[in-house]
N, C-alpha and C positions, 0 to 999 in steps of 0.2 A: 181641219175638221177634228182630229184628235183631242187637242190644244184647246180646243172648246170644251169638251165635255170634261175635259182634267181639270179649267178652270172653273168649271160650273163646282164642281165637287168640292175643289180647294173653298172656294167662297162658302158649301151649303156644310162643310165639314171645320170650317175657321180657321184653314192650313196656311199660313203665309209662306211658305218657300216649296220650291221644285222635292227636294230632298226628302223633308218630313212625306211627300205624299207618297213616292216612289217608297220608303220605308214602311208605310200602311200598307201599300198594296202587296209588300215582298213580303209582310209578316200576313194578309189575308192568304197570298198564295201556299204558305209554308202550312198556316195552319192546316190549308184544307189537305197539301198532301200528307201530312201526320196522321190524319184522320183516313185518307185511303193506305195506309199504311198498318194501322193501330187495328181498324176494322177487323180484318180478320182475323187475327190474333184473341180478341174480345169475341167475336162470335166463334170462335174453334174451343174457349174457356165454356161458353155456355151450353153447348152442343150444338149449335147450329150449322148445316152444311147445307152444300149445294140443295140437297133430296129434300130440309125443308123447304114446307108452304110457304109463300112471299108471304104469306098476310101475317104468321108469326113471324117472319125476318121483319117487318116493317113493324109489328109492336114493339118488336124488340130495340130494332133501331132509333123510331122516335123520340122515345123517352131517354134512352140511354148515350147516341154520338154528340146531339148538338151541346149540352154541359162541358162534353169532353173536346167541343170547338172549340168554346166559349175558353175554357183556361188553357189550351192552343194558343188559342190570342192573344191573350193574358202574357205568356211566356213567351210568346216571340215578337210581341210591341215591345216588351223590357228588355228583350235584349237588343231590339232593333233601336231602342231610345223613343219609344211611344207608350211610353205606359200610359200617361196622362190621359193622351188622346181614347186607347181601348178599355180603360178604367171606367172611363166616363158613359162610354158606347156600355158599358157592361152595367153600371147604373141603372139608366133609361132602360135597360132590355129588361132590370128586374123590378122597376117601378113599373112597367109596364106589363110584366106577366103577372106579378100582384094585382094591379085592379083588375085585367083580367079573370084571374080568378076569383078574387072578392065579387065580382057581375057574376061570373060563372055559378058561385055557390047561394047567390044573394036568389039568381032566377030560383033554382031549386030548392028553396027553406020555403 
């Protein structure tokens, strides 16, 4: 069952070997603990504690963790030997937050 969904991935990501993909996934796992790690540190610089309101912790947050994902990934695809691979993934994500906003600003002119 597993086996399936790794090869579904390997195919929709263009990974030929076992290794390359296991090295994605160990550099997505790393990234994301950097970022539970990094987190509080960046909210304790801005003043944010426990007693804030979620809804400023969550302005705070969405603008500001997922960049610091993004070159997460960045640095632990190269050191994992994926650069290529998260270079590319980093691309697409800004080709595509572009036309999003170029729609975004195009509805409101």
């Amino acid at each position: 069952m597993a086996a399936k969904w790794i090869e579904k991935l390997k195919v929709k990501w263009g990974i030929a070997s076992n290794w390359d993909f296991v090295m994605i996934m160990l550099a997505f796992s790393l990234a994301g603990m950097m970022i539970s790690v990094c987190r509080p540190p960046i909210f304790h610089l801005l003043g944010i504690s426990d007693e804030t309101n979620f809804w400023i912790k969550a302005l705070v947050y969405i603008p500001l963790i997922p960049p610091i994902y993004q070159v997460f990934l960045l640095v632990w695809g190269t050191l994992l030997g994926q650069f290529d691979f998260f270079w590319e993934k980093e691309k697409r994500l800004g080709r595509f937050l572009k036309q999003f906003l170029l729609r975004a600003l195009n509805v409101r002119s």
